[in-house]
N, CA, C, O and CB atoms as a CASP TS submission, in Angstrom:
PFRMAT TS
TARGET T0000
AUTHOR 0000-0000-0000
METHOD Language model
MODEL 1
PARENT N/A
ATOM      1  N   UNK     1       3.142 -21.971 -35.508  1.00  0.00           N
ATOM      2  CA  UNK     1       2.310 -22.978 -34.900  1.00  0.00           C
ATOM      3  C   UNK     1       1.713 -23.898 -35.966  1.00  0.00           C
ATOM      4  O   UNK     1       1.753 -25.103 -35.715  1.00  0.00           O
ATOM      5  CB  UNK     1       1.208 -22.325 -34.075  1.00  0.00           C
ATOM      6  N   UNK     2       1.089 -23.450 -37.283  1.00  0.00           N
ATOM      7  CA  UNK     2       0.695 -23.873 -37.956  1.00  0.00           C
ATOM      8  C   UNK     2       1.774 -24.965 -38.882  1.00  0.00           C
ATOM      9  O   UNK     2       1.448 -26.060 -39.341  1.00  0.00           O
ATOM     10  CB  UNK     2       0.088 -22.888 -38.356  1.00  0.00           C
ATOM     11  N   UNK     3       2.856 -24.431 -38.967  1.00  0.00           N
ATOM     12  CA  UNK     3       3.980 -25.208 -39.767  1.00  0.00           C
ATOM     13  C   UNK     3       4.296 -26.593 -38.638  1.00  0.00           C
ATOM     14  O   UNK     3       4.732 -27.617 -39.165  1.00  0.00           O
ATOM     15  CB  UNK     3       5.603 -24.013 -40.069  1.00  0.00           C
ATOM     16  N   UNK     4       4.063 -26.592 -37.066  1.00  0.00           N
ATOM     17  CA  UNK     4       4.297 -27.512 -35.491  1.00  0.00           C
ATOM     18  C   UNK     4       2.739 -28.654 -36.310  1.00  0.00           C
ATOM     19  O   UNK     4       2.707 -29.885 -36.338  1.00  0.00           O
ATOM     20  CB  UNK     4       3.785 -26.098 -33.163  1.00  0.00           C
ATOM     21  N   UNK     5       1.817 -27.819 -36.781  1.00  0.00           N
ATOM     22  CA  UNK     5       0.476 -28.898 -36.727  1.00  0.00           C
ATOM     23  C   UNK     5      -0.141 -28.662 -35.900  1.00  0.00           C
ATOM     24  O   UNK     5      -0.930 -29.571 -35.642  1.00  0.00           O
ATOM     25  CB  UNK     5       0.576 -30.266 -36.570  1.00  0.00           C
ATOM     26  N   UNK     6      -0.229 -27.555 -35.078  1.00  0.00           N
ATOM     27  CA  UNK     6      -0.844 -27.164 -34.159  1.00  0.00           C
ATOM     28  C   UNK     6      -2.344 -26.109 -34.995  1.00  0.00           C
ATOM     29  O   UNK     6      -2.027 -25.329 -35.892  1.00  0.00           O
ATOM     30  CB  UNK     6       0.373 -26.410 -33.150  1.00  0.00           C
ATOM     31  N   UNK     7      -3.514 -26.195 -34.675  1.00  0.00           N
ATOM     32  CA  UNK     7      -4.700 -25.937 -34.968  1.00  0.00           C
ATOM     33  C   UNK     7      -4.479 -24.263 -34.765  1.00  0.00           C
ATOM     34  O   UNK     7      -4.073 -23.917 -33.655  1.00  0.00           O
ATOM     35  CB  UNK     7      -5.811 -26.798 -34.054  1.00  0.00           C
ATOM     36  N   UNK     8      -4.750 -23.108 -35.879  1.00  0.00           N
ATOM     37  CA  UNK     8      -4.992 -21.804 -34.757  1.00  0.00           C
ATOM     38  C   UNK     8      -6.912 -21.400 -35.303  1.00  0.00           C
ATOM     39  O   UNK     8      -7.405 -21.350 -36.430  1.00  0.00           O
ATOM     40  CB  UNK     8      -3.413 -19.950 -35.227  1.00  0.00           C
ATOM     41  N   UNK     9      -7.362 -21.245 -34.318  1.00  0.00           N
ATOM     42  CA  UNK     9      -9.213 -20.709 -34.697  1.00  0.00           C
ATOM     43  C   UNK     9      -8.907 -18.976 -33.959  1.00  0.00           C
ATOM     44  O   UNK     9      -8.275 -18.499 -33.017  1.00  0.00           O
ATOM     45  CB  UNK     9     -11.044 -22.071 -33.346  1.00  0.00           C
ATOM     46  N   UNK    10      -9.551 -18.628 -34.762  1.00  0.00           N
ATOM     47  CA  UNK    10     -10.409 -17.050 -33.796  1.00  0.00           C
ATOM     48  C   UNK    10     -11.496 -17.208 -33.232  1.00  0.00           C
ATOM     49  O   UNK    10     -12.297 -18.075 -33.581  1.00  0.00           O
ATOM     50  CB  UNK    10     -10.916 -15.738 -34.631  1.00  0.00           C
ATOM     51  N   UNK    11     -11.750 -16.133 -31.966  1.00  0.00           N
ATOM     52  CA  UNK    11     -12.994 -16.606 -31.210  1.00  0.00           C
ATOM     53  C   UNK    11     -12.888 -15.130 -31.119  1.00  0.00           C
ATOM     54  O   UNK    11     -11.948 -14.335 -31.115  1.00  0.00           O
ATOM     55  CB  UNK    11     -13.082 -17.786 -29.790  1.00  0.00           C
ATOM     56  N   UNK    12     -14.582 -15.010 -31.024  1.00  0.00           N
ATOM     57  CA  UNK    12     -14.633 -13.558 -31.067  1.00  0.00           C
ATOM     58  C   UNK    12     -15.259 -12.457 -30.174  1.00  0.00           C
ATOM     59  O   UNK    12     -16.431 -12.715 -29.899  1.00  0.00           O
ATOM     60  CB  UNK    12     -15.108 -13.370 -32.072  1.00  0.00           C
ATOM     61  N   UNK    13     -14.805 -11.326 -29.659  1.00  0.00           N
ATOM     62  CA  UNK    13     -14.196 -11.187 -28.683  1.00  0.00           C
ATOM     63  C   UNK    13     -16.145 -10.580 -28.244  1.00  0.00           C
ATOM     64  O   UNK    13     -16.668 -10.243 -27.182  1.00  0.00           O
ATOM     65  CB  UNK    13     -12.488 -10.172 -28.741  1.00  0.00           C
ATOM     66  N   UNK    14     -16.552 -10.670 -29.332  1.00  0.00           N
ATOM     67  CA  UNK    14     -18.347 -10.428 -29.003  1.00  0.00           C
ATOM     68  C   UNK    14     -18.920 -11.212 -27.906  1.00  0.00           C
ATOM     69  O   UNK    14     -19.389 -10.908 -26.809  1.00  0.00           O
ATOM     70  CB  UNK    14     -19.363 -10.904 -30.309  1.00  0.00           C
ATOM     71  N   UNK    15     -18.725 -12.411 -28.591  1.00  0.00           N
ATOM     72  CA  UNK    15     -18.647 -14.301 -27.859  1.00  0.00           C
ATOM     73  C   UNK    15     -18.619 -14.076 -26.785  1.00  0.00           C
ATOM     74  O   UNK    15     -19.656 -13.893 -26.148  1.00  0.00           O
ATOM     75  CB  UNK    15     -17.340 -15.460 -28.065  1.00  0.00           C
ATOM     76  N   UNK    16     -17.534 -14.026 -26.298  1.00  0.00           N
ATOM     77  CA  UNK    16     -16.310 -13.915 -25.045  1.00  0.00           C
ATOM     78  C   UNK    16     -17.153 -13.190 -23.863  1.00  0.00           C
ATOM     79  O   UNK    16     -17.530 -13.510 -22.735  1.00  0.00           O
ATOM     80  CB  UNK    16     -14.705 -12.785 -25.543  1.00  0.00           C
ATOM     81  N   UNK    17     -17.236 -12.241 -24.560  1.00  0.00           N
ATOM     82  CA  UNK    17     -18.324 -10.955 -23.706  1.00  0.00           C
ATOM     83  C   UNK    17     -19.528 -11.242 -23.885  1.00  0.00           C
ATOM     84  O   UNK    17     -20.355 -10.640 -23.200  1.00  0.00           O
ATOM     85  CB  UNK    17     -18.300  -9.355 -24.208  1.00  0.00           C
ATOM     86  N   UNK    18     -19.959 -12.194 -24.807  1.00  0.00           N
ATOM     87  CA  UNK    18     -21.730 -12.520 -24.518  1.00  0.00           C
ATOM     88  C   UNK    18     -22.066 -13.752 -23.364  1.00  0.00           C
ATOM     89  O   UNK    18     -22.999 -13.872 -22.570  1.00  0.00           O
ATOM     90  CB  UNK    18     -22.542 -13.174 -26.185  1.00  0.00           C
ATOM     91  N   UNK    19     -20.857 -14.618 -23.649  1.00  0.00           N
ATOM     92  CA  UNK    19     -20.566 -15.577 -22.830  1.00  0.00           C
ATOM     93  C   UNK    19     -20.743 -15.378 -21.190  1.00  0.00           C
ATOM     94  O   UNK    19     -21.468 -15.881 -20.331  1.00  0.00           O
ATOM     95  CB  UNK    19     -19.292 -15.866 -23.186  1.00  0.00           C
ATOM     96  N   UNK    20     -19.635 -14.321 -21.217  1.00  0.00           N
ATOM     97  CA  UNK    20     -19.359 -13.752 -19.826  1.00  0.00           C
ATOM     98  C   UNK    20     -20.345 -13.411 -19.107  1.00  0.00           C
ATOM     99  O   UNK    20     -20.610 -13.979 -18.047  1.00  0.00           O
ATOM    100  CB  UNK    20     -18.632 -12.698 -19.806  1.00  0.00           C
ATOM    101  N   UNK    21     -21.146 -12.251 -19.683  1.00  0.00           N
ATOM    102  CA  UNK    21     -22.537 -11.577 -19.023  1.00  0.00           C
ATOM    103  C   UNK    21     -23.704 -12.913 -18.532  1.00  0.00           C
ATOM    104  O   UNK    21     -24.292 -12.932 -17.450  1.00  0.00           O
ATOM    105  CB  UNK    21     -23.403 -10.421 -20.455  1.00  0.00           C
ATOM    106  N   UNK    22     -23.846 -14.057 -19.722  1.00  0.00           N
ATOM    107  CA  UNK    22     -25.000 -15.231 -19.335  1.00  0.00           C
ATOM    108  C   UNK    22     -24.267 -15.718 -18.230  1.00  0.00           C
ATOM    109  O   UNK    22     -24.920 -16.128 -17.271  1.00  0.00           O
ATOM    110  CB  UNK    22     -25.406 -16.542 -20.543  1.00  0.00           C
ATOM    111  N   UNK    23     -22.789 -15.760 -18.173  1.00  0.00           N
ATOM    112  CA  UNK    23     -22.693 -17.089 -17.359  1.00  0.00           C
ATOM    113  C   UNK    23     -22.596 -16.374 -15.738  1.00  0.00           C
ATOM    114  O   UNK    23     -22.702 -17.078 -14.734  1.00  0.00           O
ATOM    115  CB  UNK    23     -21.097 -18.187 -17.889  1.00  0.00           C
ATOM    116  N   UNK    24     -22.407 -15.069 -15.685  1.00  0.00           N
ATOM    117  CA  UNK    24     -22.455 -14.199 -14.339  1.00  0.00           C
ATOM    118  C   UNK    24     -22.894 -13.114 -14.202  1.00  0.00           C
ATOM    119  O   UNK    24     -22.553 -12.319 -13.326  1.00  0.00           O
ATOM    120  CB  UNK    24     -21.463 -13.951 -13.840  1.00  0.00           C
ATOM    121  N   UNK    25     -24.056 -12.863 -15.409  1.00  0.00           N
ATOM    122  CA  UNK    25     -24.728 -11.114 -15.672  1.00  0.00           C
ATOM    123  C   UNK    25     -23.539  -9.894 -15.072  1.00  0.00           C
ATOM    124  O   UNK    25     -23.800  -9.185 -14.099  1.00  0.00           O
ATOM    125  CB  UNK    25     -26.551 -10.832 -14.457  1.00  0.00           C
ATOM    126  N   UNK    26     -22.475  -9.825 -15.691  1.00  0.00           N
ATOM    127  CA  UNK    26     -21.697  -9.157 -15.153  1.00  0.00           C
ATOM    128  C   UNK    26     -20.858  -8.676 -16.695  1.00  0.00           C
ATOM    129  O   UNK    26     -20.555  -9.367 -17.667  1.00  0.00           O
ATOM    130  CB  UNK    26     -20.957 -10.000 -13.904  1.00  0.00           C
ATOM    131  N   UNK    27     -20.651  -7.193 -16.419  1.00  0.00           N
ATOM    132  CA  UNK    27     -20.300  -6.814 -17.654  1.00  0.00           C
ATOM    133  C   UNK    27     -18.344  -6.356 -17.325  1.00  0.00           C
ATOM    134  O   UNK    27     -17.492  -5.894 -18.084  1.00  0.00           O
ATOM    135  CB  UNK    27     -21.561  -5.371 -18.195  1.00  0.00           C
ATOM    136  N   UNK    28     -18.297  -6.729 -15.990  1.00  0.00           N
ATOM    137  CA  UNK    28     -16.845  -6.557 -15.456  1.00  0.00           C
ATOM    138  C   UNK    28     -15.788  -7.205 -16.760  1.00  0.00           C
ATOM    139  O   UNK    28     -16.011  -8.151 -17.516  1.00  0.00           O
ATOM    140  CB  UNK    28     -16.663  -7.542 -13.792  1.00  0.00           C
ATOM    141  N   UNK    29     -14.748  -6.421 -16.688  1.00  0.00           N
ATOM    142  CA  UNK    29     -13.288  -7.468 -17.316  1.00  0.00           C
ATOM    143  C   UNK    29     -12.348  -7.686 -16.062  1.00  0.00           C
ATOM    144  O   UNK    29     -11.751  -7.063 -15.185  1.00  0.00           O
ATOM    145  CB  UNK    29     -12.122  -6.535 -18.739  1.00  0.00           C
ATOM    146  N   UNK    30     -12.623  -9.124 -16.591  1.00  0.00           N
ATOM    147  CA  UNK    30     -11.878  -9.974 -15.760  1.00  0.00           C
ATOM    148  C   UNK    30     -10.960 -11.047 -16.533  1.00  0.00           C
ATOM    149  O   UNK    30     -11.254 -12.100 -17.099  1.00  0.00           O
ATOM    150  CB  UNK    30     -12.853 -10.656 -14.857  1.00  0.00           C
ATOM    151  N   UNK    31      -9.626 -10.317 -16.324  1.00  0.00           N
ATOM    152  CA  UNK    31      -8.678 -11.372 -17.655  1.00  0.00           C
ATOM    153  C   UNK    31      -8.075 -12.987 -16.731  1.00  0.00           C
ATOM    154  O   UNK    31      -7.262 -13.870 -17.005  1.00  0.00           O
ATOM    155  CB  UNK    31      -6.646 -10.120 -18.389  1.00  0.00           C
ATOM    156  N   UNK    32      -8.895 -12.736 -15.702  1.00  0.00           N
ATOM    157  CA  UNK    32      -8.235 -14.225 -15.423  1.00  0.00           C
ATOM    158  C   UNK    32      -9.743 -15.137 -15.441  1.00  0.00           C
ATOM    159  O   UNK    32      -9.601 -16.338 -15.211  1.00  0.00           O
ATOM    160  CB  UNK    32      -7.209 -14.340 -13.594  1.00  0.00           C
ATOM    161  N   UNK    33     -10.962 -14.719 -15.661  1.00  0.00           N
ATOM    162  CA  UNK    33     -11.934 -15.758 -16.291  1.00  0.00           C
ATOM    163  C   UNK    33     -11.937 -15.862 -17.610  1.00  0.00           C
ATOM    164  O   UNK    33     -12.209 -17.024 -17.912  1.00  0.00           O
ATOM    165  CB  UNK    33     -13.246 -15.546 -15.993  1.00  0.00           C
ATOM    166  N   UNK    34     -11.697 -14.937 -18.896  1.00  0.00           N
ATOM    167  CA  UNK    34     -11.462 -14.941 -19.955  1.00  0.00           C
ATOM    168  C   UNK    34     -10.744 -16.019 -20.581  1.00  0.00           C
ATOM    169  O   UNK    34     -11.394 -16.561 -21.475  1.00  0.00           O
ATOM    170  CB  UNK    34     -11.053 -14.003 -20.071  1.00  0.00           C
ATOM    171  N   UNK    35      -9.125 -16.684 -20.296  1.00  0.00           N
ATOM    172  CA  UNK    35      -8.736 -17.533 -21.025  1.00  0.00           C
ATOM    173  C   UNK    35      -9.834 -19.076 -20.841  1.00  0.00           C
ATOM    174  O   UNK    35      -9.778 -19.943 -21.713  1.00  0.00           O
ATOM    175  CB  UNK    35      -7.175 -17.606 -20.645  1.00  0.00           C
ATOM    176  N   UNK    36     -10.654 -19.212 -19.776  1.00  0.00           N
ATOM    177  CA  UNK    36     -11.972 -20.494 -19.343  1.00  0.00           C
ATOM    178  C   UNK    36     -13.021 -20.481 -20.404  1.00  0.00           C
ATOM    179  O   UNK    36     -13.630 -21.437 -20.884  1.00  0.00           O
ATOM    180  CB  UNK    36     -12.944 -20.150 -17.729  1.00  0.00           C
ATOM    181  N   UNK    37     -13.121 -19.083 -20.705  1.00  0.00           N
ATOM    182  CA  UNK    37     -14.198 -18.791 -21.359  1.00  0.00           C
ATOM    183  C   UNK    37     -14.014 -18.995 -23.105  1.00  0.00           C
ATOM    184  O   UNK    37     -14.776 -19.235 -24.042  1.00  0.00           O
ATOM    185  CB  UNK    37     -14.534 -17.350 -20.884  1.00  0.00           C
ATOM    186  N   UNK    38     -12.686 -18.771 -22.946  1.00  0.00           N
ATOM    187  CA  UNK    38     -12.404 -19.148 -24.372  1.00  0.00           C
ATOM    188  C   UNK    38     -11.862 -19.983 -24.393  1.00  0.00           C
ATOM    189  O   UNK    38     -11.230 -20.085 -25.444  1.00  0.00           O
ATOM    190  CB  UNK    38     -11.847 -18.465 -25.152  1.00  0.00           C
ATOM    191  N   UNK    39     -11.721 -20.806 -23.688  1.00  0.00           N
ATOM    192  CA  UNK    39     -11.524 -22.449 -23.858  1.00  0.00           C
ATOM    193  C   UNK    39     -12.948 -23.663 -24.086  1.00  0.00           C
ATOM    194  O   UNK    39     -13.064 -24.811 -24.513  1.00  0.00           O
ATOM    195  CB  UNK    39     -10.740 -22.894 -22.328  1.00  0.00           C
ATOM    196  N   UNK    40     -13.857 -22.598 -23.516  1.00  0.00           N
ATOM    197  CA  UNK    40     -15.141 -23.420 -23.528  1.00  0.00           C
ATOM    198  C   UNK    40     -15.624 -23.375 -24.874  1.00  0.00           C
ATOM    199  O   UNK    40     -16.127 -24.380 -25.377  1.00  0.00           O
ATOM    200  CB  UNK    40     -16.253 -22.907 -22.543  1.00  0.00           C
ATOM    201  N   UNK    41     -15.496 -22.084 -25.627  1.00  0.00           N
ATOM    202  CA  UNK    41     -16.412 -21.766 -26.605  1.00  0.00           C
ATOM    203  C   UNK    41     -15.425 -22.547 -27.675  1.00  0.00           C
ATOM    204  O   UNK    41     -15.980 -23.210 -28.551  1.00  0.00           O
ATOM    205  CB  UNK    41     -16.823 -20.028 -26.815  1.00  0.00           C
ATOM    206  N   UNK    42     -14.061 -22.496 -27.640  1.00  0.00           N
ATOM    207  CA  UNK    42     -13.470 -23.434 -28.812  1.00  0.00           C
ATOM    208  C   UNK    42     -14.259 -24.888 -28.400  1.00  0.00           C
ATOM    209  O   UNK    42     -14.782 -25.443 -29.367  1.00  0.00           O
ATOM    210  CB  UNK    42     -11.489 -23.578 -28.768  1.00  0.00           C
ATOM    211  N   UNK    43     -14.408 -25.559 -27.116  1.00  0.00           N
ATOM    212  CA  UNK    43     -14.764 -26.969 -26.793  1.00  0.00           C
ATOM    213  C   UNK    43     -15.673 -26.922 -27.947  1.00  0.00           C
ATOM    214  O   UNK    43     -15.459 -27.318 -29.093  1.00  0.00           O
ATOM    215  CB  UNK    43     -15.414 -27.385 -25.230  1.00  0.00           C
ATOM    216  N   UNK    44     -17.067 -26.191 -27.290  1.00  0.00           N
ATOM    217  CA  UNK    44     -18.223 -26.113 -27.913  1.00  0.00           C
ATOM    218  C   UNK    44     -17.927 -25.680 -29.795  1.00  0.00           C
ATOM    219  O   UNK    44     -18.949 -25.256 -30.334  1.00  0.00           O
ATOM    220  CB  UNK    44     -19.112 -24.927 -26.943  1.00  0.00           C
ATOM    221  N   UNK    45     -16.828 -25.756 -30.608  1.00  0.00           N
ATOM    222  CA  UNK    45     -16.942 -25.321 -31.762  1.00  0.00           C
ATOM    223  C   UNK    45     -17.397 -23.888 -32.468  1.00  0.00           C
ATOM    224  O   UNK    45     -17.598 -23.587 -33.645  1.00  0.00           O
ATOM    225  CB  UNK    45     -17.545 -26.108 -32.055  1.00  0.00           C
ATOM    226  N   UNK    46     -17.492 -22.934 -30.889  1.00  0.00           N
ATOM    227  CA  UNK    46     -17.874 -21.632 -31.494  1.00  0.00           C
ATOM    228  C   UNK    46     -16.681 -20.722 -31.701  1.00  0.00           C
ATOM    229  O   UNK    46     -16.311 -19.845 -30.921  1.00  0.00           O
ATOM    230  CB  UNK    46     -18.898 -20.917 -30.617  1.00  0.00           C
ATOM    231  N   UNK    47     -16.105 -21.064 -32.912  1.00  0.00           N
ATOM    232  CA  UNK    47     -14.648 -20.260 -33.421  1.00  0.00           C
ATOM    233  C   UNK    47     -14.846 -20.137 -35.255  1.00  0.00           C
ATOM    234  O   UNK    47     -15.838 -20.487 -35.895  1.00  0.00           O
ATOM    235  CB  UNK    47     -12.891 -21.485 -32.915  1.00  0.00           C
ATOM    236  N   UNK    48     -13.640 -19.566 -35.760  1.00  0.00           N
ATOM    237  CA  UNK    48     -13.392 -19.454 -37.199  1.00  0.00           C
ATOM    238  C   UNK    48     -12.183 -19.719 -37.589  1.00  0.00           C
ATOM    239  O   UNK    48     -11.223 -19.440 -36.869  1.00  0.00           O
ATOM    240  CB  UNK    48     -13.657 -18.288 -37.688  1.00  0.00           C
ATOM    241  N   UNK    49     -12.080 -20.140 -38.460  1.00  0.00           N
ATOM    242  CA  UNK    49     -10.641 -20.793 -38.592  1.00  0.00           C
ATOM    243  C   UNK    49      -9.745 -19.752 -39.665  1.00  0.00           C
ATOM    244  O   UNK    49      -8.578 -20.019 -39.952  1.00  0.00           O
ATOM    245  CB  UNK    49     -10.797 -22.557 -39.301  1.00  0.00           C
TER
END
């Protein structure tokens, strides 16, 4: 991906799950809200490169 020019960040999987609980106090896994959730937090710049 990186050799395409394509960007790769880590987001971390703390985030993801701290994210989750504020945005629905819910400590459930749910892998089909997860890829939203980590689309938001890259928006917002909360990743590592």
């Amino acid at each position: 991906m990186i050799a395409n020019g394509i960007s790769v960040v880590q987001v971390n999987p703390y985030a993801v799950k701290q994210t989750k609980e504020l945005e629905d106090n819910s400590q459930d896994i749910n892998d089909r809200k997860d890829p939203k959730l980590i689309a938001n937090l890259v928006k917002e710049n909360m990743y590592e490169y």
